[in-house]
C-alpha positions in Angstrom: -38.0 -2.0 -80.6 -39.2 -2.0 -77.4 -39.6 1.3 -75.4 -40.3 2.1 -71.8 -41.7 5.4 -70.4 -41.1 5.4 -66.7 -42.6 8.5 -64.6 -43.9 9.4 -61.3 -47.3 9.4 -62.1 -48.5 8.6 -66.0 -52.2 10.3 -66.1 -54.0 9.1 -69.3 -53.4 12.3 -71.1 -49.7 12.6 -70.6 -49.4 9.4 -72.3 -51.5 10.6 -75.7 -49.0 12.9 -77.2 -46.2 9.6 -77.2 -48.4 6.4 -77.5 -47.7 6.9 -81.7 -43.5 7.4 -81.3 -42.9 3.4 -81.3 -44.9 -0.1 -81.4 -44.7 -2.2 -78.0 -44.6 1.5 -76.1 -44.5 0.1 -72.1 -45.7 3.0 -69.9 -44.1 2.7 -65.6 -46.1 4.6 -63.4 -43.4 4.6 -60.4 -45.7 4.9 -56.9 -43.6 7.4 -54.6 -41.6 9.1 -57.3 -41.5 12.2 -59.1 -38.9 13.8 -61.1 -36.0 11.5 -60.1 -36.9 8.5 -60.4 -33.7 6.7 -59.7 -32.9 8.3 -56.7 -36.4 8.5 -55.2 -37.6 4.7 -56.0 -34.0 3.0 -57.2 -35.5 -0.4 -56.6 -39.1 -0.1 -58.4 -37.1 1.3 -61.7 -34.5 -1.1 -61.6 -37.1 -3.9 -61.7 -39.0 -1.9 -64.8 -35.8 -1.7 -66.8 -34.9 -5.4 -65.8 -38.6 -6.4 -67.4 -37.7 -4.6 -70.3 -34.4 -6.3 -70.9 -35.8 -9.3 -70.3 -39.6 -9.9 -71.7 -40.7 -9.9 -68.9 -44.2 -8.4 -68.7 -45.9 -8.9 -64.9 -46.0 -5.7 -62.8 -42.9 -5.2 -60.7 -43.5 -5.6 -56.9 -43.5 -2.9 -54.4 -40.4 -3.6 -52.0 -41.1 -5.1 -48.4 
């Protein structure tokens, strides 16, 4: 099952303790976010969770 692990910023280490928890882990490091991800970068998470629904694996794009 695929699983994504969106976050403000995802430093090496913070990713360790869950890179075991599920095969195909995706880690989303969210530029510009924090804690609230959906309200502070609605667009760059939407596009994350629309790449996991879909396959799709490129790197979302920063809006314009």
């Amino acid at each position: 099952m695929p699983v994504l692990v969106p976050g403000g910023r995802c430093p090496p280490l913070a990713r360790a303790p869950d890179e075991h928890r599920a095969a195909g882990i995706r880690f989303a490091g969210i530029p510009g976010a924090g804690h609230f991800l959906s309200k502070e970068q609605p667009l760059l998470l939407s596009r994350e969770l629309i790449g996991l629904f879909t396959g799709r694996t490129d790197p979302p794009r920063r809006p314009s």
